[in-house]
Structures are given as C-alpha cells and as structure tokens.
N, C-alpha and C positions, 0 to 999 in steps of 0.2 A: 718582562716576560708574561703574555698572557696566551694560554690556548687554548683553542675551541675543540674536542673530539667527540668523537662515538666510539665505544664499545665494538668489538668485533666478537661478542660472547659467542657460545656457544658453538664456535668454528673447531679450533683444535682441541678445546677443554670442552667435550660433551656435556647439557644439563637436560638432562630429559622434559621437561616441560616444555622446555623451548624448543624441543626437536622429538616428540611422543615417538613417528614411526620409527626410529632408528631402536628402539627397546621394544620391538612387536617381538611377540612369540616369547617373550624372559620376561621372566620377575622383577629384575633388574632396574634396582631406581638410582643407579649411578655408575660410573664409569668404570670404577673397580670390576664388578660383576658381570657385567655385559659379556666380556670373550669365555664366562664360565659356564654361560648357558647357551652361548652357542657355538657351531663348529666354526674350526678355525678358516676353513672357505669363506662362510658366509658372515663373519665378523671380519675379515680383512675385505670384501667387498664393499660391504655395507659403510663402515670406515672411510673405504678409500672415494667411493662415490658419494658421499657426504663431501666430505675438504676437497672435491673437484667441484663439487654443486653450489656450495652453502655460500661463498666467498667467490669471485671471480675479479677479473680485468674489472668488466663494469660498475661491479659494485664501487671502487675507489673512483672512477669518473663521478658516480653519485656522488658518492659523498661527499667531492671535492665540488660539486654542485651546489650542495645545500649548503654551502657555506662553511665546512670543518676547514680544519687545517690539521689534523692530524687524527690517528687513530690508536687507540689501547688495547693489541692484541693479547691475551690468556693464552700462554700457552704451558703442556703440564711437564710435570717432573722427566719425563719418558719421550721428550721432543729427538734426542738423538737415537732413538732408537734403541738404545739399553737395556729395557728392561722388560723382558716378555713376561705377559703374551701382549705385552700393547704395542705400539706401531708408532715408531716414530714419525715427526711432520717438522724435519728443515726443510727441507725441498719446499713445503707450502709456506714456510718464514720467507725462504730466497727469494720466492715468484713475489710474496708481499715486499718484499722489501724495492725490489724492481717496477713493480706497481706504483707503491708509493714515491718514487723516485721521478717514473715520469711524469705523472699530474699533481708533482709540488704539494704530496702529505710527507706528516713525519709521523714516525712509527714509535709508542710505549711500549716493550718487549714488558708483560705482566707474567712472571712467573706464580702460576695461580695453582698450583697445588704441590704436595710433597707426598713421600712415600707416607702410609700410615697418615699420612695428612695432620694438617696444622689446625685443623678447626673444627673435625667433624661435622661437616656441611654435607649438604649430598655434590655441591661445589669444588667440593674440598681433593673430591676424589673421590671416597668412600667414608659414606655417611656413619653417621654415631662409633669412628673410632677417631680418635684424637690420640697420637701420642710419641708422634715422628721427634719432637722436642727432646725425649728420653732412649731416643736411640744414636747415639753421636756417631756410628759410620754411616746411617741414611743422613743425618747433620752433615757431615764432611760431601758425601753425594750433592747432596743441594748447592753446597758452595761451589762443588766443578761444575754443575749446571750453570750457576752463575757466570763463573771463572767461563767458560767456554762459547757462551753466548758474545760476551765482550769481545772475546779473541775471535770470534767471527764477525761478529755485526759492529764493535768501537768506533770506528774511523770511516761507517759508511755515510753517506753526505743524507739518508733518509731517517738514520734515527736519531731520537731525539733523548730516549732515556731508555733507562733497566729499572724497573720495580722491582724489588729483590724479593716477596714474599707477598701474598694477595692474604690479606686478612688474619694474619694468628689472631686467634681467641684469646683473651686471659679471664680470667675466675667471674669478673661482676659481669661480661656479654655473657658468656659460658650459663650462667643461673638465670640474665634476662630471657633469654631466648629459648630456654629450657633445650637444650640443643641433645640431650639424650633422649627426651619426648619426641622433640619435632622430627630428630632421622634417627630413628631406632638401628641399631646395628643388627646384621641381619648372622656374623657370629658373633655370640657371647664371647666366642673363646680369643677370638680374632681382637677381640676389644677390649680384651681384659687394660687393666691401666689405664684406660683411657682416663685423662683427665687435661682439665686447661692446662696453657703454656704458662709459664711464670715470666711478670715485666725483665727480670734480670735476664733471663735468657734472650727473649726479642730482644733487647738491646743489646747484649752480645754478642749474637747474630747478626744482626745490622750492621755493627761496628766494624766483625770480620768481611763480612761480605762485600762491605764497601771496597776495604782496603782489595780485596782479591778482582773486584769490577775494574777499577781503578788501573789495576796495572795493564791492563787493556784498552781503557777508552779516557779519552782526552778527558781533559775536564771542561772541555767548552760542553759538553754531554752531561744530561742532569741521571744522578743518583736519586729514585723516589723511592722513600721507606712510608708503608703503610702505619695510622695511627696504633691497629689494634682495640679500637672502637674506644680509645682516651684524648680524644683529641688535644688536649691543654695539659698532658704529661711531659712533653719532649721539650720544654722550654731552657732546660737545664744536657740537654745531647745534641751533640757534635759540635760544642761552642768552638774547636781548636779551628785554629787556621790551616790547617792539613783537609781539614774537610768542604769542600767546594760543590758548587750547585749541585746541593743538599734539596730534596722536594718533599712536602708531607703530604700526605694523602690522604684523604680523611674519606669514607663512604657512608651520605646519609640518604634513609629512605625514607619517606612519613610514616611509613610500620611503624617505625622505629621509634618517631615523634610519640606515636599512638601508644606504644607502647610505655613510654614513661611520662605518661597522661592524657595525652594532647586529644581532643576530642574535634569530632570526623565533620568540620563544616571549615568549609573557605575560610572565614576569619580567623578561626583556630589556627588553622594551618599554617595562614601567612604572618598569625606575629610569632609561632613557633619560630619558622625561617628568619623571622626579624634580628630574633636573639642570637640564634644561632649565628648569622651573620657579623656580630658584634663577637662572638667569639671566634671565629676565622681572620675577621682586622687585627684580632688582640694576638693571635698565632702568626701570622703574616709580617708580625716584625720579628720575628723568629727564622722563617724559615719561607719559600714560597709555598705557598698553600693552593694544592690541586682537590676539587671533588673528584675522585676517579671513580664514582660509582653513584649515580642518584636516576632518576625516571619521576617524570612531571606528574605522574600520579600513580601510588603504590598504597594498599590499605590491607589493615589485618584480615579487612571483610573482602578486600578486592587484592588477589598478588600475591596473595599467603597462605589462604584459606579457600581453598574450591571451590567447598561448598556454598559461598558467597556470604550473602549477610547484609545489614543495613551502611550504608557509606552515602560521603556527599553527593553519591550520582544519584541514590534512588530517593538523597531527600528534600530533591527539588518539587514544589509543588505534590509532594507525597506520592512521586510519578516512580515506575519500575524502572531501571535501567534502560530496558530496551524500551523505552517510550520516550527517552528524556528526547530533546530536538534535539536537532546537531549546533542550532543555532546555541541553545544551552549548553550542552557540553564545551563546546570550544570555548566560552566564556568561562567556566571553571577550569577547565586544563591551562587554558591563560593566563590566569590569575595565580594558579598554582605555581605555572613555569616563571612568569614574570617575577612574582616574589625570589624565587629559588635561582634564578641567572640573577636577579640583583646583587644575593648574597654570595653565590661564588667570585663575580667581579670583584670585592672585597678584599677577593683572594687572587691565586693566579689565574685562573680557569677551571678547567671540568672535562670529562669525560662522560658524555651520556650512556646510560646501559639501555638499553642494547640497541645494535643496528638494526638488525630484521630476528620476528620472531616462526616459527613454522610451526604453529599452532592455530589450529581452527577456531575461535576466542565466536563464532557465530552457529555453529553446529555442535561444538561442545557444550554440554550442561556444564553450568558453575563456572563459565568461565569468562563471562561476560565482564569488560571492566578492565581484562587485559592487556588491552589495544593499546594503552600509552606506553606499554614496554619497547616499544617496536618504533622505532625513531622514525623511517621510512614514512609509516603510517603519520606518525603525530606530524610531521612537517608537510606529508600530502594532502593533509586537512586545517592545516595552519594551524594545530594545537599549538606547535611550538615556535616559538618565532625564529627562523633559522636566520633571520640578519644580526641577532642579537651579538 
C-alpha cells in the first residue's frame, strides 16, 4: 500500500490564516468564536458560501490531474449538525464522496477537532483551551462521531480510511511548542484545566474507537491513529490479531526540525529528513506509516511567524525573499521536497497540506514565503514534483 494525497484543509474545519476574509469584522482567531461575534444571518452565509466556493467538482479533476490518488479531508466534531451554533457539513462529505468516486480518488475522513479540543491549536477548534480528554461525555460524543461516520461512509467503494483524532497533544509537544503562549485563550475562565492529554488516555481512546469504527467498515478499510507527535512510542499497540489495517501517522514540518535544533539552510534540512527517514523504516515494520501532514517548505521565520525573519530563502546570496529568482527557489523547494518524498516512501505515503491556500502571501506584509503551503501553486511552478 502506498498513497499519494493532498490535504483538503481549511474546507470544513476553518483556519483563518488560510481563509483571513471569512473572520472580517471579529476578533476571532478560530472557529469556536467566529458565530459569537457575528449575527447568525451572516455567519450561516458566510459558512455556507465558503464549503460551496472553497472545494468543488473541479478541484477533484485537479487533483486527480496532478497525480494524487487520494485526498485527507478535516472534518470537525459538529459535522452532523449537533451542536449549535455551528453548522453541520455531511451534505459537503456526500457531494466529496461522489466526486471522489467518479474521477478514481479515495477519501481520509480526518476527524480534526473535538469539543473543548484535543490540543489547544487554533486548529484544534479553539485555541489555548485543551481539555476535552477530562470530560468523558464530550469523550463518548467523539466516539459516536466516529461510530456514525463508519455507519455512513464503511462500505462506500471511495473511502479508504477514518483517522479517529487529528493530533492530541501530550506533555513534551505541549512545552515544545509552548502552545499556551502561541494561542492564548481568549476566556481564562473557559480554559480553566486546560492542560495536555495523557499517553494512557490516547491510547485508550484509540483502542475503543477502533473497536466502535470497526463494527461498521470492513477491514479491507484502514483504521489511521495519529502519533501524538511520539512517533517511535506505538511499537508495543495493537500487536493482537483482532486489529487489522492498523495506519500511523505521523505529521512533520521543518518548524519542527528547527525547533529541536536543526538550523535554516538546505543541507541541514535534508540530513534532518535523512534521519528521520530511518526512523519511519524502523516504524514501518510495525505498522504502515503515513505522513498526513508535511509542506515542502515550512520555517519558524517563514509559516509560523508573520512577522518573518532570516530563512533559507533570503540566505541565498544574501538576497531578500522577494528577489530570490525563481530559477533559485525552485531549486531549494526541490531539494527540500525531493529529500522529504524520499523519506515518506520509506513509509507508506503522505498527505500534502494543503490543497489551495486563500491568502494574499504578495500584498500581505510578513507573509511572503508562504506560497509552498498551497500545493496547486508548488506543482504550477514545479516546486513539487507531482510524478513522484
């Protein structure tokens, strides 16, 4: 089993960077907040012409163009419509799933956020509260979310798997990322507890969750559980024979690299990815090993921080960003991408983030640098090599 995807972020799980106009006129730096600042008119419009705009028929012809084979849709806690004031989106799964059916993709159902959320991301749902883990009936909720997905989508000939949970945190991401600095919670009181998930609990959760997918969808259908940013923890879960295509998932950025040292030039980067690779081969006899989450070039100076900063694009020839040539940059995004598809082969595949981004990355300040989030763009410019 190997698969080639894209990302379909920012569709039904909003992330405002990647979509600024849809949070005009609010404060709102995630999804939680957004219907609190506005009327419910113009939060159900604004919603509902987004998921008719953002995603269509065409885009799946694309991207069955560039060479995917399949796609890793995010979709959040609140897909069936449950839980107001947000707005459910099967209807936009069904039209995917029909899409995908006629131009030969297969579809990742990514359940990417929870009540109170799993990680305190601004991804997560709502930023700087973590603490859905410590409330066992949103716990039970999540699992019928699971449970009900299967029992709709199991046995459809487009999908291919159910991620059961898009990134819990635990304790050592939680302090790397400083993740109560990075997305401050906008109530103290709302936040109160927050704190990381604990390994026993994710694994827990996984365990049940499976068994509850399971009675739903075949097992010719893969079950993918998220690392929880430990990738070489799980070598010791799900060894029983009751558990069948079993997929790990592992999401790495170069932030990330950078963040636990790796400094900001081509060669750094690519024996970073060297190693890494060696540890996805050593996981892969464990389990099939998916990236569902990486972008050919992401940097704490560029993808994380606005306000910009020094990164291998501006220290080519000691040139600014927007001067580098394009002949130069494609040769660093190349280099980038080429190391990084080495090592997911390794594994079973990947999921690029993201398909398209709706962010002005050329009239915006600080935001230059952005451009390789946006798949569309990197394979219209041949950053990426889409026959890979």
């Amino acid at each position: 089993m190997k698969v080639k995807g894209v990302n379909l972020g920012n569709w039904l799980v909003l992330e405002k960077w990647m979509s600024p106009s849809l949070f005009d006129g609010t404060t709102a730096e995630d999804e939680y907040y957004l219907p609190t600042q506005l009327s419910k008119e113009v939060y159900e419009a604004r919603i509902k012409i987004h998921r008719s705009e953002y995603i269509t028929e065409r885009d799946f012809t694309r991207i069955k163009s560039m060479g995917m084979d399949a796609v890793r849709i995010p979709v959040p806690y609140f897909i069936f419509g449950d839980r107001e004031p947000f707005i459910g989106c099967i209807e936009e799964l069904d039209k995917a799933f029909n899409w995908a059916e006629k131009y030969g993709l297969q579809i990742l159902i990514d359940l990417h956020t929870a009540p109170d959320s799993q990680n305190g991301f601004d991804n997560g749902g709502i930023s700087g509260v973590c603490k859905w883990s410590q409330e066992p009936d949103e716990v039970e909720f999540e699992l019928t979310v699971l449970e009900r997905l299967a029992e709709r989508y199991g046995t459809r000939k487009g999908l291919w798997g159910i991620e059961i949970l898009n990134e819990p945190v635990l304790e050592d991401m939680w302090e790397s990322m400083k993740v109560a600095e990075r997305y401050p919670a906008v109530d103290p009181e709302k936040a109160k507890g927050t704190k990381p998930n604990t390994m026993e609990f994710v694994r827990g959760f996984y365990l049940e969750a499976y068994d509850r997918i399971r009675k739903h969808m075949p097992e010719t259908k893969y079950v993918v559980f998220h690392d929880a940013f430990r990738l070489k923890a799980w070598k010791d879960f799900m060894r029983e024979d009751k558990y069948k295509n079993v997929v790990l998932d592992t999401h790495q950025y170069l932030m990330v690299a950078e963040m636990n040292g790796c400094e900001q030039t081509v060669e750094e980067y690519v024996k970073y990815v060297k190693e890494l690779k060696k540890d996805i081969a050593e996981m892969q006899e464990y389990f099939p090993v998916i990236c569902g989450e990486w972008c050919l070039f992401n940097s704490l100076a560029v993808g994380c921080d606005t306000k910009g900063g020094q990164t291998v694009l501006n220290g080519v020839e000691g040139m600014a960003q927007e001067t580098v040539s394009a002949e130069e940059k494609k040769k660093i995004y190349n280099a980038v991408a080429e190391a990084q598809l080495d090592a997911w082969n390794a594994g079973s595949g990947y999921f690029y983030w993201s398909y398209k981004l709706l962010t002005d990355t050329v009239n915006t300040p600080g935001w230059v640098g952005w451009d390789s989030w946006d798949f569309g763009r990197c394979a219209d410019f041949g950053w990426f090599p889409t026959e890979k």
